[in-house]
ROVEX-815077 format. One record per residue (C-alpha): residue in three letters; x, y, z. Coordinates in steps of 0.001 Angstrom, whole numbers, plus 524288, in hexadecimal, padded with zeros to 5 digits. Example, Ala and Ser with C-alpha at 12.3 -4.5 7.8 and 13.67 -1.06 7.14 Angstrom:
2
ALA8300C7EE6C81E78 SER835667FBDC81BE4 
REM end
This chain:
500
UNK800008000080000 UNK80AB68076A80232 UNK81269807677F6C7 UNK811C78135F7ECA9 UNK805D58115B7E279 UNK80D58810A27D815 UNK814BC803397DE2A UNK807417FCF67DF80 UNK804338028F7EC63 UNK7FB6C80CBC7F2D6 UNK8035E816E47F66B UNK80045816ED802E8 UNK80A9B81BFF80AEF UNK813608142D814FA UNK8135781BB982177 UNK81EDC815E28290E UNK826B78195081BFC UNK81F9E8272181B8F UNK822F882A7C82915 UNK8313782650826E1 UNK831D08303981A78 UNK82C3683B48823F3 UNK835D9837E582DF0 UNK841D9837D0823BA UNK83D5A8449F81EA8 UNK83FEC84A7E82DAD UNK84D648445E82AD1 UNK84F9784D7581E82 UNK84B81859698259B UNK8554A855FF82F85 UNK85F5D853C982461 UNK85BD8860C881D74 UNK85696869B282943 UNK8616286A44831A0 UNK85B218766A83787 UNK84E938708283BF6 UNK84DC7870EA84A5E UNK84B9E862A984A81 UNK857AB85FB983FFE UNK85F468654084ADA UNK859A985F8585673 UNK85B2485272850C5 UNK8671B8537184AF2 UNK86C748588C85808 UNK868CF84D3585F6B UNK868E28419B85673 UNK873B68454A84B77 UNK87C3C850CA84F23 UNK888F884CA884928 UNK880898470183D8F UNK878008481B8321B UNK869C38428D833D8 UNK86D0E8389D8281C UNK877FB8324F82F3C UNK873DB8334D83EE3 UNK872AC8269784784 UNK8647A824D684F0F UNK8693F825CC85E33 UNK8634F81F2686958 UNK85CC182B6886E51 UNK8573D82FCE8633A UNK8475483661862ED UNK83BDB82E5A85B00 UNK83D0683BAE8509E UNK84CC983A1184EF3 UNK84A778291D84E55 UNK8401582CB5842FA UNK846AD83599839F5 UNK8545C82D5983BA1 UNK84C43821F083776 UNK847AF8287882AC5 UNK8568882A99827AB UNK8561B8202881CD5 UNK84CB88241181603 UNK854018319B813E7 UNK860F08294F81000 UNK85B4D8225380659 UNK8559D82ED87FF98 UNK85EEB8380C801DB UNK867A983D937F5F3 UNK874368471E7F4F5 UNK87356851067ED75 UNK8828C8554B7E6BA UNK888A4860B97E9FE UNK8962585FB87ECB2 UNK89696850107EFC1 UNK89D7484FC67F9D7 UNK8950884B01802C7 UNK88E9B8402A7FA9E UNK8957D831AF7F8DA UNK8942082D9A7E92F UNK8913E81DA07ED5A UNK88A0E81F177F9F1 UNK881FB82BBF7F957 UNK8748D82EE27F31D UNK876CF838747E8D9 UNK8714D832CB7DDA9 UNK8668D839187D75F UNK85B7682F027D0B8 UNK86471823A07D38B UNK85EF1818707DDBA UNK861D881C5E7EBA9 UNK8687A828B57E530 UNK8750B81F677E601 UNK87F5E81D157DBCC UNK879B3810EE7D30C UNK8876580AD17D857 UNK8921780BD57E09D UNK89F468127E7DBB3 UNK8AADA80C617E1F5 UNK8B58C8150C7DD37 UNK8AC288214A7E392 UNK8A88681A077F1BF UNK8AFBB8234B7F90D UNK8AA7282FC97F0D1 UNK8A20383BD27F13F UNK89A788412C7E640 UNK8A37084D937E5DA UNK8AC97844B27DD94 UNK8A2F2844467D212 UNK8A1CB853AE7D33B UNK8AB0385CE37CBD8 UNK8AADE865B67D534 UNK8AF39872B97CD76 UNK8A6658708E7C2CC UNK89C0F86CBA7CB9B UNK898968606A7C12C UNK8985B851837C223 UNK8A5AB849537BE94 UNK89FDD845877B1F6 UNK8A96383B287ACF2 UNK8AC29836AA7BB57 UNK89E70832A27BDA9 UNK89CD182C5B7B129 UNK8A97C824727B38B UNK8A5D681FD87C1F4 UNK8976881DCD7C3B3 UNK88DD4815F17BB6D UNK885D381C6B7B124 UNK87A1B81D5A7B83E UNK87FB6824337C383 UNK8882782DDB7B91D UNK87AFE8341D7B667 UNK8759B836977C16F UNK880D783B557C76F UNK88587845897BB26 UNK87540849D07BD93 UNK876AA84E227CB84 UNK8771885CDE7C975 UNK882BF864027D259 UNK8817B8731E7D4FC UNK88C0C87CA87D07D UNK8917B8803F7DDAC UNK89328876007E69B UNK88A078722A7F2F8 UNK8884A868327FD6D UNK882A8859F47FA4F UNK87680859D4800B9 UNK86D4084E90803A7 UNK85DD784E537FA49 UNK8523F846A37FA39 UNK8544583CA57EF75 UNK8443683A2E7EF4A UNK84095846E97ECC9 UNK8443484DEB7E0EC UNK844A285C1A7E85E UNK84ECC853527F12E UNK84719856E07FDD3 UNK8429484B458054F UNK833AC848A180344 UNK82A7583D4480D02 UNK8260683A2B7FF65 UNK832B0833247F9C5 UNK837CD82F978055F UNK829FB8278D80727 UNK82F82823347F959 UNK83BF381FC37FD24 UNK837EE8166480835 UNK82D7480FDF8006A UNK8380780DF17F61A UNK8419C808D18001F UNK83AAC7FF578076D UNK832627F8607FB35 UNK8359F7EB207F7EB UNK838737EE047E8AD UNK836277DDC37E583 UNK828DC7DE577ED63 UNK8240E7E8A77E379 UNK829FD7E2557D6FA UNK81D7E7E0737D174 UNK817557EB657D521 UNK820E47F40F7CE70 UNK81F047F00A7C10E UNK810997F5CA7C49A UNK814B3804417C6D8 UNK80EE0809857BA27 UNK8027A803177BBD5 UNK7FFAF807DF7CBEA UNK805118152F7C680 UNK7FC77815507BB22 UNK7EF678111D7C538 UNK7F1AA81AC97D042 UNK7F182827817C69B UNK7E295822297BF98 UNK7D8E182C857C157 UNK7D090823A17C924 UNK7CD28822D77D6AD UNK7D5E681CD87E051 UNK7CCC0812F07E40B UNK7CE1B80BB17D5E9 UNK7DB0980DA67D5EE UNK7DD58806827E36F UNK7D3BE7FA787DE64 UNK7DC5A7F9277D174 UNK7E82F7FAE37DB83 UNK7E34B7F0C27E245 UNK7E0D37E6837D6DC UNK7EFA97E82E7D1D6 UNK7F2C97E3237DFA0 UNK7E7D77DA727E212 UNK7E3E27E0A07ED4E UNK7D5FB7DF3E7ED91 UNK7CE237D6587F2FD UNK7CA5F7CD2F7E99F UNK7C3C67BF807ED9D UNK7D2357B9397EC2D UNK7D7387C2727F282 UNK7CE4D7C21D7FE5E UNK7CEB87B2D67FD96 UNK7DE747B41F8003D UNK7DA897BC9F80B2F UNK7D1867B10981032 UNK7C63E7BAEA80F57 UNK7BBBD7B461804AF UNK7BD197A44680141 UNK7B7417A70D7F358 UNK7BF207AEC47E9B8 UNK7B7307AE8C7DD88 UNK7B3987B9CA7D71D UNK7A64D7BF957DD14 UNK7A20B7C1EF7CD16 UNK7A45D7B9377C5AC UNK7A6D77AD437CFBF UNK7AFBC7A6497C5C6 UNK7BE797A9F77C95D UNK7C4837AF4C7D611 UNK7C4827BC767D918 UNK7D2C67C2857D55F UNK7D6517CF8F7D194 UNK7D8247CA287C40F UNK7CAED7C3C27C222 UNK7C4DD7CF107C89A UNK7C88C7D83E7C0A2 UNK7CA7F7D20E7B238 UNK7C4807C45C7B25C UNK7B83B7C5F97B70F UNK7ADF97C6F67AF93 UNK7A86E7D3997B2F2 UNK7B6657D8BE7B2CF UNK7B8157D29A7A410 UNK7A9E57DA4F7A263 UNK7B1077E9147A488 UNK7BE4C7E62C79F89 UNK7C7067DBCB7956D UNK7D1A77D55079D40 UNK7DE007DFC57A090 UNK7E8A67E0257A8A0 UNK7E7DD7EA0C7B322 UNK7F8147EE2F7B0D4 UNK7F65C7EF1A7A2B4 UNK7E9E27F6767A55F UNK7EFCD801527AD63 UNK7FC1D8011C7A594 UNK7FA2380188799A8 UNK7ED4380875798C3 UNK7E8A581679799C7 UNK7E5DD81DC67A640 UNK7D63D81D2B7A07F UNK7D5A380F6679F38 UNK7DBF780C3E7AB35 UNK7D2FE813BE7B427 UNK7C62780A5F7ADAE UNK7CF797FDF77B21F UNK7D032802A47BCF5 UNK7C4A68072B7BF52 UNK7BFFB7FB4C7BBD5 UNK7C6697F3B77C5BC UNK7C1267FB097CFF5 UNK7B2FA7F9B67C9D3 UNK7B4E37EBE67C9BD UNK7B8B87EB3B7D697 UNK7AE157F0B77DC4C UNK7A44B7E8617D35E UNK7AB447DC647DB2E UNK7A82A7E3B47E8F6 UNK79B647E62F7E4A7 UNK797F27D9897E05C UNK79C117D3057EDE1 UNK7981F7DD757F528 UNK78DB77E4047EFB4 UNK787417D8337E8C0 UNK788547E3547DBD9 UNK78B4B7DDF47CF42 UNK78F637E5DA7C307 UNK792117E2707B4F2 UNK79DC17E3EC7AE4E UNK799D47ED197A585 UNK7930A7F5607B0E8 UNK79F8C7F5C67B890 UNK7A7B97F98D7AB4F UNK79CC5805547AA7C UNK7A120808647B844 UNK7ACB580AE67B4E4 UNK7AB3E812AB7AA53 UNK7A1AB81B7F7AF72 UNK7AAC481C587BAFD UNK7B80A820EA7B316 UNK7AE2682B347AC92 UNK7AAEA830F47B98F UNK7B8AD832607BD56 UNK7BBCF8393A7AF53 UNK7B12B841437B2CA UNK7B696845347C0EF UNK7C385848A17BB51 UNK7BEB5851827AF09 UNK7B89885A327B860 UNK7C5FA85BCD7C157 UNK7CA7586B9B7BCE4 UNK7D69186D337B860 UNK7DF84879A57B792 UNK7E9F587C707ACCA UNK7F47C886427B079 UNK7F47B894DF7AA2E UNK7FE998959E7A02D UNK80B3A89E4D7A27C UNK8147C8A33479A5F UNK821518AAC179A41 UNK820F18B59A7A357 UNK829858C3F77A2E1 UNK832158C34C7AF45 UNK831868CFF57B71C UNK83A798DC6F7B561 UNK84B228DB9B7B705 UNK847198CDF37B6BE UNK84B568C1347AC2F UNK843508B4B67AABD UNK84C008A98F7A956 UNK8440489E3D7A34F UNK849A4890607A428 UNK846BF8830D79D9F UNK84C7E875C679B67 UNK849A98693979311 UNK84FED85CD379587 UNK852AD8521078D76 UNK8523D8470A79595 UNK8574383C7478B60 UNK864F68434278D2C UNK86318849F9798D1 UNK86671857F979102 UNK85EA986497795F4 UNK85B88871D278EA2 UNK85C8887CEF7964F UNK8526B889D1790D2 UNK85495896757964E UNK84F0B8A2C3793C9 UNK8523D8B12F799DE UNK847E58BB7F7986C UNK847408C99379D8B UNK83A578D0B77A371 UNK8355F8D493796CE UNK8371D8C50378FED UNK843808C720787D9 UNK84BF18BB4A785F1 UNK859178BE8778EAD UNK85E888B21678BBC UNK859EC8A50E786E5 UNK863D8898F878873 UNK86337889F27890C UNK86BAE87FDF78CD6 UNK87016870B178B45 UNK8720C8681F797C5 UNK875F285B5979642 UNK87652850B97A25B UNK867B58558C7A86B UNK862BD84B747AE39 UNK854C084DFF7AEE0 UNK84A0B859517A93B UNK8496185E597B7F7 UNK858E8860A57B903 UNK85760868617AAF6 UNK84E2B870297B0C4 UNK857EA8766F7BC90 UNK8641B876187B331 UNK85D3387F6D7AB36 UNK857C7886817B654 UNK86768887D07BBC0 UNK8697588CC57ADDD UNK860CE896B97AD82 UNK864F389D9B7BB3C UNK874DD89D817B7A1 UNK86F3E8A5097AC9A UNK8689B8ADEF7B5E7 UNK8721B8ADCD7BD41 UNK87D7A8B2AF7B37E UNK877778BE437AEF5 UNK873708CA057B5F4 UNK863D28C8517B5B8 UNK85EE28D0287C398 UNK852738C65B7C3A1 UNK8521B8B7C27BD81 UNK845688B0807BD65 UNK847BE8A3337B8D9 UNK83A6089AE07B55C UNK83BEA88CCB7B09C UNK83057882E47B00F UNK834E6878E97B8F2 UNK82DE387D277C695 UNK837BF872117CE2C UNK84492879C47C9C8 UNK83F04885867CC8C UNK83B1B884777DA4A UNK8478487DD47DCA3 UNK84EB5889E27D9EE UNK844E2892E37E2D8 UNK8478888AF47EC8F UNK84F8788D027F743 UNK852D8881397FD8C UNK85CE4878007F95A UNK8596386FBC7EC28 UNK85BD1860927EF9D UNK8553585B307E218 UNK85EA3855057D7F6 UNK85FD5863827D2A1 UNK862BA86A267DE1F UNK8728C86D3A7D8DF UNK86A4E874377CD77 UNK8619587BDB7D64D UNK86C44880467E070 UNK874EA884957D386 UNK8687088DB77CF9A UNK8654C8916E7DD7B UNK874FC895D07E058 UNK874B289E1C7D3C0 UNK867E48A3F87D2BD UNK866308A7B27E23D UNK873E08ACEA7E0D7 UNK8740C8B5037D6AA UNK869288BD0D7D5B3 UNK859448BCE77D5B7 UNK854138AF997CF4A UNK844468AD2A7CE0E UNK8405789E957CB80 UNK8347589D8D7C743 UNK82BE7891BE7C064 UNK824B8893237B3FE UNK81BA188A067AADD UNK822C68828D79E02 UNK819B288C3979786 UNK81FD6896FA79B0C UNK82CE08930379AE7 UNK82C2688DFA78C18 UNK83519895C57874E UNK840A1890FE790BF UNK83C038836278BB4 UNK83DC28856B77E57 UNK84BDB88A9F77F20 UNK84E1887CFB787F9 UNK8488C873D0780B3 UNK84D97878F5771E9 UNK85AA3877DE77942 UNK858B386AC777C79 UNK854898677876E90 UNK85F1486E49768D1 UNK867B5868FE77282 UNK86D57875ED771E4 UNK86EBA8812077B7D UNK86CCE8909D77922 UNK86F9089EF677F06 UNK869A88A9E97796D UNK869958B89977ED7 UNK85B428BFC977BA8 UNK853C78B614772ED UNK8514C8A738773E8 UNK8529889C157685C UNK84A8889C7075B0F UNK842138920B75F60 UNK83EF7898C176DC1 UNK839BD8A44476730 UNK82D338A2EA76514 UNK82B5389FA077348 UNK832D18AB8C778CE UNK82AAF8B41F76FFB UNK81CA78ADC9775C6 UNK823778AEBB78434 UNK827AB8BCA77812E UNK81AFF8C25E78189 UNK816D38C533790F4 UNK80B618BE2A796B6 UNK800A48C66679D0A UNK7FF808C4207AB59 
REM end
């Protein structure tokens, strides 16, 4: 019942394992809130010479110091270094692996047992050891590493969430993590092969109650006459309608005759599989119909036709239709370009990614108060690992280029809303990307007034064309007061103002 829906459970959720999550999440406050009055108190009298990660569990210790120590492993196992100098972080026995399993090297290097990350670093240049890494370590771990992004000026290693894609520790994945942990992977063999299909049932537009009763017959889980015969609860297990074959799931459903009467025989996994999300909700629906013509029958002393109950059901899926036509929806207004305020540039960015060879396309477009181009410019990365890393490369981009000239306002809008509340954020970045943000953070907070601001693809179409022509053309560009042939057309529609 426990296990996630999607595994052939019920989601339901495992409270001893819950309450161990909340516990460990105390621990990472401790960890990471060294000023919190009760950081200090316990840290004073359980671990003073100590970290929280490493401290012993003394004979005096309270019930609230027992419970959080307890909830240490569960932190271990999810806990992930993020690089910044290396120095503190061993390359075979420290998580710092990014989308590998346990965030470990794939394998042990012998030749670097006794070594820190900081070897694979060129530390002037602030850049992997290219051909070193490819020499030593596997092929698998050669990409992930040369994908770790480092900052340009140096900073302490510091310890992330690995569950969490922000890199701040969340009850959620920790939950995750200990369900993950503790399964026995053979005793749900089967059961995986079955992902797509539970997947595919839980998101019908039906109500829950069908879904649990088809749940229920992939599990054979209700109580059929065999089943309540196994249970020593009935001595006869024949079928209550047709009184020729036992009552299974299988005869109940496809080989009795009133069942042959609404449907041909089908497979229920094909069924769900293969079909479409309409004809799945009748099967469905028709289990649960046929069900309760069963109950009814026993209980009720009701009986109903095949073709009465396959009327049912169709009448019933029309209702439903009819419930969700009438739910409102809303479509967002529109926006465009938008004239950035007096003494004041707009910095647009954009990027496209090309995920077949991991190459991004970096758009960028400067414009003043009144809409003329400043500058337009793209650019070629190669070695991006994914569309959401493209997205903050081109965002550091765009702020060096604020940055170098002598611009007393820069608003910079892109079209991704995660990058851009990462940079208006104060607080330290621990996602993948954070290297990336602190880079944009050190050199637009530094230098002078930076605005980040979100904005729709819509209005930011102009910053997409430069990208992705670039990445078509596989060619970059820098041009001072226009923009390419083929991005005219759009700067002249995004030139005109719109009213407020």
């Amino acid at each position: 019942m426990c296990r996630s829906k999607e595994e052939g459970g019920m989601g339901f959720i495992n409270m001893s394992k819950f309450n161990t999550s909340l516990l460990a999440k105390q621990g990472w406050r401790i960890m990471n809130n060294a000023d919190y009055l009760v950081a200090k108190v316990l840290k004073a009298k359980y671990f003073p010479n100590d970290q929280f990660l490493n401290s012993k569990l003394g004979n005096s210790s309270s019930y609230t110091s027992k419970s959080i120590w307890a909830a240490k492993d569960i932190l271990r196992k999810g806990l992930i270094w993020r690089v910044g100098t290396g120095n503190n972080i061993s390359i075979n026995y420290d998580a710092w692996m990014p989308d590998a399993f346990n965030f470990r090297l794939s394998s042990e290097i012998d030749s670097m047992r006794n070594h820190f990350v900081h070897m694979l670093i060129d530390s002037n240049e602030r850049k992997w050891k290219e051909e070193l890494i490819k020499y030593t370590f596997v092929e698998e771990d050669t990409g992930r590493i040369l994908y770790i992004p480092l900052a340009s000026n140096p900073h302490n290693d510091f310890l992330a969430w690995g569950g969490e894609a922000l890199g701040e520790f969340s009850v959620c994945s920790a939950y995750q993590l200990l369900q993950n942990t503790d399964e026995n992977p053979r005793a749900y063999a089967l059961q995986i092969s079955y992902r797509k299909l539970y997947k595919k049932l839980w998101l019908l537009n039906l109500p829950t109650k069908i879904k649990i009763i088809t749940w229920k017959i992939t599990w054979n889980f209700l109580h059929t006459k065999v089943n309540l015969q196994h249970k020593k609860l009935v001595d006869d297990p024949s079928c209550r309608r047709c009184r020729e074959q036992v009552e299974t799931i299988d005869h109940l459903f496809r080989e009795c005759p009133v069942a042959v009467e609404i449907w041909s025989t089908l497979l229920l996994q094909n069924v769900l599989l293969n079909f479409n999300s309409h004809t799945c909700r009748i099967f469905c629906c028709a289990f649960w119909a046929i069900w309760g013509d069963r109950n009814s029958r026993i209980h009720d002393k009701k009986v109903s036709t095949g073709t009465e109950i396959g009327n049912f059901i169709i009448n019933y899926i029309a209702e439903l239709d009819g419930l969700e036509s009438k739910k409102s929806t809303k479509i967002g207004r529109m926006q465009s370009w938008r004239h950035p305020p007096r003494e004041s540039v707009k910095i647009n960015f954009d990027g496209a990614f090309d995920g077949h060879n991991n190459t991004l396309a970096s758009g960028i477009v400067v414009r003043d108060n009144e809409g003329s181009i400043i500058l337009s410019c793209s650019g070629i990365h190669k070695g991006v690992p994914s569309a959401f890393v493209a997205e903050v490369i081109a965002c550091r981009k765009t702020v060096k280029i604020g940055v170098e000239n002598t611009w007393p306002e820069v608003i910079i809008k892109g079209d991704s809303l995660t990058v851009i509340k990462k940079c208006r954020n104060k607080d330290q970045d621990r996602s993948v990307i954070g290297a990336y943000i602190l880079d944009i953070k050190n050199m637009a907070y530094r230098s002078k007034h930076f605005v980040f601001k979100h904005i729709s693809r819509i209005a930011n179409t102009l910053a997409h064309k430069l990208a992705t022509e670039s990445l078509r053309r596989k060619e970059g560009i820098y041009l001072e007061e226009i923009v390419p042939e083929y991005a005219e057309n759009q700067r002249l529609r995004e030139s005109v103002p719109e009213p407020d």
